[in-house]
C-alpha positions as CSV (number, residue, x, y, z in Angstrom):
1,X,18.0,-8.3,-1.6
2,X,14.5,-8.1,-0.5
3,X,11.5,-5.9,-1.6
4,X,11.7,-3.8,1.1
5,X,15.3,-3.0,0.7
6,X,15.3,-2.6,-3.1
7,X,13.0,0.1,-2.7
8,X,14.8,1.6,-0.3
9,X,17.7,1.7,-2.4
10,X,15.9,3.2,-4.8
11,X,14.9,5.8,-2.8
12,X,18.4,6.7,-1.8
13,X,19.4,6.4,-5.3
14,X,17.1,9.2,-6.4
15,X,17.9,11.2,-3.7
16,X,21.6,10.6,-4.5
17,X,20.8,11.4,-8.5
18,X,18.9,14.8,-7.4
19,X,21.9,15.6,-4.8
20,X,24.9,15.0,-7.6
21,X,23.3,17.2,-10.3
22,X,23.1,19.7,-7.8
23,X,26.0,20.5,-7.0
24,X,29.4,22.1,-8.9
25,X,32.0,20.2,-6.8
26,X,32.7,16.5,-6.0
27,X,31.1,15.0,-2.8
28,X,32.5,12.7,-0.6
29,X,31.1,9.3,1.2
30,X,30.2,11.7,4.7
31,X,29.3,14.7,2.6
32,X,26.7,12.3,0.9
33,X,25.4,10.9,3.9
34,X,24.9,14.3,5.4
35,X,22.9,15.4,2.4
36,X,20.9,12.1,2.6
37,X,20.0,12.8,6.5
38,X,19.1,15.9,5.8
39,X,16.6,14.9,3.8
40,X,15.0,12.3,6.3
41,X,16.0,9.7,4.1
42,X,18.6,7.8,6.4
43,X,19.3,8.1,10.1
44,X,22.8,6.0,9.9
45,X,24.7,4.7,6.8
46,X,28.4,2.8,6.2
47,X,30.4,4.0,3.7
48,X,30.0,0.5,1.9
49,X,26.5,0.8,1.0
50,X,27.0,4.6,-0.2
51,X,30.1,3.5,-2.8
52,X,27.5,1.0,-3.7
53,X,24.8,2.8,-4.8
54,X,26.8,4.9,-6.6
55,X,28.1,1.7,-8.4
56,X,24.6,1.5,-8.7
57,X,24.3,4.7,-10.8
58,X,27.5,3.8,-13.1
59,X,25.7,0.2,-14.0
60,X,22.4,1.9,-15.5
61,X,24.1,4.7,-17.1
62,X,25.3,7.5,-15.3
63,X,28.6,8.7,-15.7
64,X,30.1,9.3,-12.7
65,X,33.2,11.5,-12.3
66,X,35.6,10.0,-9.7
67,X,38.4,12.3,-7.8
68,X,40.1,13.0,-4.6
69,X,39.0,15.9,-2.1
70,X,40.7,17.2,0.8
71,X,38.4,16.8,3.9
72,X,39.0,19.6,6.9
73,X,41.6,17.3,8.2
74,X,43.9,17.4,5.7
75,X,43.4,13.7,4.6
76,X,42.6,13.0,1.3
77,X,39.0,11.0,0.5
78,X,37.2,9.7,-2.6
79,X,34.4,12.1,-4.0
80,X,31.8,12.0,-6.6
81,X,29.9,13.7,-9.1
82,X,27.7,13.2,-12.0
83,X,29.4,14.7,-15.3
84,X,26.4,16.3,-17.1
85,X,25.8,15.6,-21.2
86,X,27.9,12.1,-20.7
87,X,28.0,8.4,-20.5
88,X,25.6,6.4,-22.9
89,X,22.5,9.5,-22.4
90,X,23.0,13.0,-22.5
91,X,22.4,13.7,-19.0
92,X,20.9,17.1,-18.1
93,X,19.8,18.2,-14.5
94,X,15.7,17.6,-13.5
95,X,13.4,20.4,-14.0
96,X,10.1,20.8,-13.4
97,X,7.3,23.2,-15.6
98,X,5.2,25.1,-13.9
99,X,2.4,23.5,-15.8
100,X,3.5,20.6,-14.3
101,X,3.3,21.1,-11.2
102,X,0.3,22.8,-11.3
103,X,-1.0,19.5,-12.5
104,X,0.5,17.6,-9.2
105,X,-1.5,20.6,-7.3
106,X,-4.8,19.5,-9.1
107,X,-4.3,15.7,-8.5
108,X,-3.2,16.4,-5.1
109,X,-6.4,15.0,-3.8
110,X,-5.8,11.3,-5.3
111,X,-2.2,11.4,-3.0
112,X,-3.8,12.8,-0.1
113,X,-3.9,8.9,1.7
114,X,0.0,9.1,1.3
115,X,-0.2,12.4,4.0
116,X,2.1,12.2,6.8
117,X,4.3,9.4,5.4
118,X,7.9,9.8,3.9
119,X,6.4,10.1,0.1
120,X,4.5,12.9,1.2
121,X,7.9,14.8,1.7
122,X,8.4,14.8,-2.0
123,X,5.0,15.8,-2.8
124,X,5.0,18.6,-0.5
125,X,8.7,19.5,-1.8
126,X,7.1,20.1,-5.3
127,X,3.9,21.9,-4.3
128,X,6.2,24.3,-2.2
129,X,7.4,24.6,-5.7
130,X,4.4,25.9,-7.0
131,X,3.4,28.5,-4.6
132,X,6.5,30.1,-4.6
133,X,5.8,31.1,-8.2
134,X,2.3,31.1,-8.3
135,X,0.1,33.8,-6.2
136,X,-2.3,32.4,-3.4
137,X,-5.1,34.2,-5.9
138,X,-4.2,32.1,-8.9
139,X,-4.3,29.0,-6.9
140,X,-7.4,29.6,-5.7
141,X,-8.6,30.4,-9.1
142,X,-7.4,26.8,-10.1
143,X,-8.9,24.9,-7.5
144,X,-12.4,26.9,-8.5
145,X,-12.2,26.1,-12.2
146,X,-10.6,22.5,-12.2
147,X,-13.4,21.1,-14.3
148,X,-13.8,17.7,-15.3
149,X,-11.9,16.4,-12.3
150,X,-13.6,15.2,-9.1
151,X,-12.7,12.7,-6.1
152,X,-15.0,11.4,-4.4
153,X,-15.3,11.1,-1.8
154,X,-13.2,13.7,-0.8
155,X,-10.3,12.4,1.6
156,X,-9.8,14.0,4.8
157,X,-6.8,16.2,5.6
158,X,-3.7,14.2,7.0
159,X,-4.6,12.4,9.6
160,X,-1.2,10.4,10.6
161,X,0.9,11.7,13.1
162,X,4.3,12.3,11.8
163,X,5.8,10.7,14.9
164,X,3.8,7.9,14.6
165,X,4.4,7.2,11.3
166,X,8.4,8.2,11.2
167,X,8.5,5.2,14.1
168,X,6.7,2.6,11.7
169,X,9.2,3.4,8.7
170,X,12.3,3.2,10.7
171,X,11.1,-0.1,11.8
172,X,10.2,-1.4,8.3
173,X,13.3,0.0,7.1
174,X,16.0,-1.3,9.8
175,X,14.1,-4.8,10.7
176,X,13.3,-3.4,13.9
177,X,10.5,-5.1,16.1
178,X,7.6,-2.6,17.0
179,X,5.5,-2.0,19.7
180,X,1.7,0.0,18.7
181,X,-0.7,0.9,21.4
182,X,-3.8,-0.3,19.0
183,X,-7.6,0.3,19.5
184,X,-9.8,-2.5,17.3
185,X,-13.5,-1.5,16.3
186,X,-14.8,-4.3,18.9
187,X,-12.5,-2.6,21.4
188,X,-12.1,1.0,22.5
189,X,-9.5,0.4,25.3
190,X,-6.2,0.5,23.5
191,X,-3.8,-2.8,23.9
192,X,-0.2,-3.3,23.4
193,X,1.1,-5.5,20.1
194,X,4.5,-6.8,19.9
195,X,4.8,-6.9,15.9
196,X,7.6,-7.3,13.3
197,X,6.3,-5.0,10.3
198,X,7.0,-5.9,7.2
199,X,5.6,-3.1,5.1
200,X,3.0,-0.5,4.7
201,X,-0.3,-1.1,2.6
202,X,-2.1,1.4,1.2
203,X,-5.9,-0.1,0.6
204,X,-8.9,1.9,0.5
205,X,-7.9,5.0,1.5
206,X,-6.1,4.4,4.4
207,X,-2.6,3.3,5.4
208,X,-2.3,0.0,6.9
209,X,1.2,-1.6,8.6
210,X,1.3,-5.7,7.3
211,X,3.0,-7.5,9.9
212,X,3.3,-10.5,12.2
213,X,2.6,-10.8,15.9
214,X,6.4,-11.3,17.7
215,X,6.6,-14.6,19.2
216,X,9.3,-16.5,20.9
217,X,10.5,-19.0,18.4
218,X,10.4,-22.8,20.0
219,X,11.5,-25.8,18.1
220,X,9.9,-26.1,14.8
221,X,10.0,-29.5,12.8
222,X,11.5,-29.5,9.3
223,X,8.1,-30.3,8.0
224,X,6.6,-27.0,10.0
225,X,8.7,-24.8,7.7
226,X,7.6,-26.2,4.6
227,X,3.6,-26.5,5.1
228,X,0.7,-23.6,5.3
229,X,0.4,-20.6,3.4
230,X,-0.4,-17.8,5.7
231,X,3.4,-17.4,7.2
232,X,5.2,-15.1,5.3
233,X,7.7,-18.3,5.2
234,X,5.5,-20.6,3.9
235,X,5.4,-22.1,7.3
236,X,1.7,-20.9,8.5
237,X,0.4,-23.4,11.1
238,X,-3.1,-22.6,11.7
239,X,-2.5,-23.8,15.3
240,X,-0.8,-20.6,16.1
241,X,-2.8,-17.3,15.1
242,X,0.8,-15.2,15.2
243,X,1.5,-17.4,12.2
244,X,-0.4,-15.0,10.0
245,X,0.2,-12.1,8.7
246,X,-2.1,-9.1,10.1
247,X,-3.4,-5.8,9.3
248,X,-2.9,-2.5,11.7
249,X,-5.0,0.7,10.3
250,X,-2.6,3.4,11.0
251,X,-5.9,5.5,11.9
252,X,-6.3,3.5,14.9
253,X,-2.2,3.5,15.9
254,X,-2.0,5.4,19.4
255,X,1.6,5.3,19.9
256,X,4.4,3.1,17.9
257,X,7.8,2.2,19.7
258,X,10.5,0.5,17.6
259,X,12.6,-1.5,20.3
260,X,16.6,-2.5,19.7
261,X,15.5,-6.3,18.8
262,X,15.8,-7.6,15.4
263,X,13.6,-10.0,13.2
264,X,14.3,-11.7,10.0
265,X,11.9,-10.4,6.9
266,X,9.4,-12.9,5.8
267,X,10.6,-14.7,2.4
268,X,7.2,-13.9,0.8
269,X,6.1,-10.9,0.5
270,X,3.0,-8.7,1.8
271,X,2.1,-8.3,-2.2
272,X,2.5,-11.6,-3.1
273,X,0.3,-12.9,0.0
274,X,-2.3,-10.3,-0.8
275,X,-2.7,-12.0,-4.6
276,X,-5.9,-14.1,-3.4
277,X,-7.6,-11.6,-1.3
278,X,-10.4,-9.5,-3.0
279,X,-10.3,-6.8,-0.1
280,X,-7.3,-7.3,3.0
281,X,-8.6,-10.3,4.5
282,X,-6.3,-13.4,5.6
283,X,-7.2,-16.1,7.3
284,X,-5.5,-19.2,9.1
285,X,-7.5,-21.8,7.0
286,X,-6.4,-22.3,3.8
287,X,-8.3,-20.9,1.0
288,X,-10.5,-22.8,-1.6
289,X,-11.7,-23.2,-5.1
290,X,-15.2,-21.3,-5.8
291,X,-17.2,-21.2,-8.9
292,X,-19.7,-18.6,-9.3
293,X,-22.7,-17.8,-12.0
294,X,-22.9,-13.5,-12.9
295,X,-25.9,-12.4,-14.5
296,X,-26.1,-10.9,-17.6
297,X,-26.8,-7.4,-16.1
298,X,-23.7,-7.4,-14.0
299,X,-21.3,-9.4,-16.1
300,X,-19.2,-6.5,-17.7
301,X,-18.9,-4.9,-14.3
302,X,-17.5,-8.1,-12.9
303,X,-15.4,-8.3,-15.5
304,X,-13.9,-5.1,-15.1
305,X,-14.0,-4.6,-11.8
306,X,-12.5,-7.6,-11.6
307,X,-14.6,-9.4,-8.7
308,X,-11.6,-11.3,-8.0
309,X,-8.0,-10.4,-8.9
310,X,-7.0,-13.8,-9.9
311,X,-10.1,-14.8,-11.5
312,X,-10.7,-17.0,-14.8
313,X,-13.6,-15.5,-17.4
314,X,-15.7,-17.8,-19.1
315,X,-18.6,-16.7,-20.9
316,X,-21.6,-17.6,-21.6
317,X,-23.9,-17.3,-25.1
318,X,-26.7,-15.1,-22.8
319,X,-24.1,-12.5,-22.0
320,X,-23.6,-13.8,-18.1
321,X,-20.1,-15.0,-16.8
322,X,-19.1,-18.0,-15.2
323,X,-15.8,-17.1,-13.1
324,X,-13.6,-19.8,-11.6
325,X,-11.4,-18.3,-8.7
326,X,-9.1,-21.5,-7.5
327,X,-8.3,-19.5,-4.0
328,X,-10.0,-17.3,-1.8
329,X,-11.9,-17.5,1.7
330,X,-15.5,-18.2,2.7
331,X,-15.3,-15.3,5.2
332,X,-14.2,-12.8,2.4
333,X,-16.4,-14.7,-0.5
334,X,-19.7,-14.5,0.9
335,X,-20.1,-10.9,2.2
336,X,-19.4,-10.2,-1.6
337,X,-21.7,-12.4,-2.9
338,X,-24.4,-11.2,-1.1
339,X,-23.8,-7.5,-2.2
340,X,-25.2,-8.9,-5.9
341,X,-28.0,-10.0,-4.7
342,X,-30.0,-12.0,-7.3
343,X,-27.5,-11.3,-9.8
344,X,-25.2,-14.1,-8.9
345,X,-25.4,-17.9,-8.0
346,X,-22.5,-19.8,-6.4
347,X,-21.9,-23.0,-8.3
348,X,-19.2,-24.4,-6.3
349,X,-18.4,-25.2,-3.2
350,X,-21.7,-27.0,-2.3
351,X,-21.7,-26.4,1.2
352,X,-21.1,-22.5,0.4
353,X,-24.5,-22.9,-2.0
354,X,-26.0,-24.2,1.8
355,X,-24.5,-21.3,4.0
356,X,-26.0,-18.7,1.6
357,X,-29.5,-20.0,1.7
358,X,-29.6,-19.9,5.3
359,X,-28.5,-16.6,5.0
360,X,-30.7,-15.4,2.5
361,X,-33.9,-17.1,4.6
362,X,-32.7,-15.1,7.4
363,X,-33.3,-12.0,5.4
364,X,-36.2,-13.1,4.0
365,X,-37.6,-13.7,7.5
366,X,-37.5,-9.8,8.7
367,X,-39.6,-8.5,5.2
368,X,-42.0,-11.8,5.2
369,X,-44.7,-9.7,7.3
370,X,-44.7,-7.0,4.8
371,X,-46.3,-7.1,2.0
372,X,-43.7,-7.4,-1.5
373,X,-44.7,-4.2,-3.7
374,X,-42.9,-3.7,-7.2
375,X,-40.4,-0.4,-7.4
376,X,-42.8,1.3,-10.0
377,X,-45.9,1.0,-7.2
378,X,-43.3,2.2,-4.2
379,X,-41.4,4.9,-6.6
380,X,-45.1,5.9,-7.5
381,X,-46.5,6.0,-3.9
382,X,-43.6,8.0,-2.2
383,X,-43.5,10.8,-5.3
384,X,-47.2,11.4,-4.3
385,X,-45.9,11.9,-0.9
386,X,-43.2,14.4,-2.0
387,X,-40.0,12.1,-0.4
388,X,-38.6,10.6,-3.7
């Protein structure tokens, strides 16, 4: 079983676990599925998969009460139910404090990239929750007095269109390849991608879909399938740019259109690709070995950060940091580099060393006319003139 469908498994499986405690009778396979599409959390389901999630429940400890239930037919069905206080855990049914949830209503700001998608559901479900016990003047009087806690910056409201976003997940969920009307920052005009999306990232704030551009698949040697690194196969020739995996911010998502066509889910997975990236960035080259040379003043930060997520620490009797990163991309690299400034010196590759001098005469050439002054003089001159 893949990532994808793991978790949704365990989705259902909670959903299944809240449905079973609450209720005093037995359910059976289409009285489950009902419930579950109720919900949102399935649009189609075969009995199969429901008998084996509640297999599912029975192998990590619930004890499930088996019987049979007459359906309005007259026919007799299997039917379920979670017997409360047994098995190897006393069982008892979920509650939720008021307390707590008033703490989900405070934190509700570091969920708010997760608006509009299907998580935000639950979220909302528990909130509801809170305001029907808690007066609009009380919550008010929380969100006034909820010291110590800031987010900054502040996200913005939901700003994913439920249909848009209900399209994506049943396409992530069923396999299904995806049509987006997509505008790029180079380009307003919005153009059509054929994609197969194989999950949703959340990075930075914002909700991205991780997919591959749909191609027609042609012939492929045995040795295609087994070189590269950017195909969620293992099979990313750079020759072909739909070979790697891409990014789609769900801000800039006009319209998404699952179509009736299958695709097969890449065998590694968007978290495992992501492992040598510092921010999203892929690229169709292969990533390299870099060692870089922190200064003193920024080596804890670096270190705690980290500056790389795979990076090796070695430091150095003055206090600085020498880290040894064996993969990652020029592209991604150097605009990070450059955001220490003096602080850091890339030790290896050589030709990296090269690329960042030209860089950094480039820089140097717009601010050669003026003058240099030290910050004391320019922090001195500007308080005279009442702007620092």
């Amino acid at each position: 079983m893949d990532s994808i469908s793991r978790h949704e498994q365990l989705l259902r499986v909670f959903h299944l676990i809240d449905i079973l405690f609450g209720v005093s009778q037995p359910l059976t396979t289409a009285e489950l599925k009902r419930a579950l599409q109720k919900r949102g959390v399935i649009e189609e389901m075969s009995d199969k998969n429901i008998r084996r999630d509640i297999e599912f429940l029975e192998r990590f400890g619930y004890s499930i009460k088996r019987s049979k239930k007459r359906t309005a037919k007259g026919t007799l069905c299997q039917a379920w139910i979670i017997d409360v206080g047994r098995g190897p855990i006393e069982l008892a049914g979920p509650t939720i404090s008021l307390p707590e949830l008033l703490s989900l209503a405070v934190a509700r700001d570091f969920l708010a990239p997760l608006a509009g998608t299907f998580y935000w559901r639950g979220i909302s479900q528990l909130i509801a929750k809170l305001e029907a016990v808690a007066t609009p003047e009380l919550l008010a009087y929380v969100e006034e007095h909820k010291d110590g806690l800031v987010v900054h910056p502040k996200p913005a409201a939901s700003k994913y269109r439920n249909r848009t976003l209900t399209a994506i997940n049943r396409a992530i969920r069923n396999t299904l390849e995806l049509t987006i009307r997509y505008t790029s920052l180079a380009n307003d005009a919005p153009k059509n991608y054929c994609i197969h999306p194989e999950a949703l990232v959340l990075y930075d704030g914002s909700i991205y879909i991780a997919g591959y551009r749909a191609i027609t698949l042609g012939k492929r040697s045995p040795k295609a399938t087994t070189d590269g690194r950017l195909n969620g196969n293992g099979t990313g020739s750079s020759k072909n740019a739909a070979e790697a995996i891409r990014f789609f911010k769900v801000d800039r998502v006009i319209d998404a259109k699952p179509s009736s066509r299958t695709f097969k889910r890449r065998q590694i997975s968007v978290e495992t690709l992501l492992e040598d990236s510092i921010t999203m960035y892929r690229s169709e080259t292969l990533p390299r070995r870099y060692r870089i040379h922190i200064a003193a003043s920024r080596a804890r930060w670096a270190c705690e950060k980290p500056f790389h997520p795979r990076q090796k620490v070695e430091r150095q009797p003055d206090g600085s940091v020498i880290l040894s990163i064996d993969r990652t991309w020029d592209e991604e690299m150097i605009p990070q580099l450059l955001g220490l400034a003096d602080c850091v010196e890339v030790l290896e590759p050589e030709d990296a060393r090269d690329r960042i001098l030209k860089i950094a005469q480039k820089i140097a050439a717009k601010y050669v006319c003026h003058p240099v002054r030290s910050f004391d003089t320019l922090a001195s001159s500007l308080s005279t003139e009442g702007d620092f």
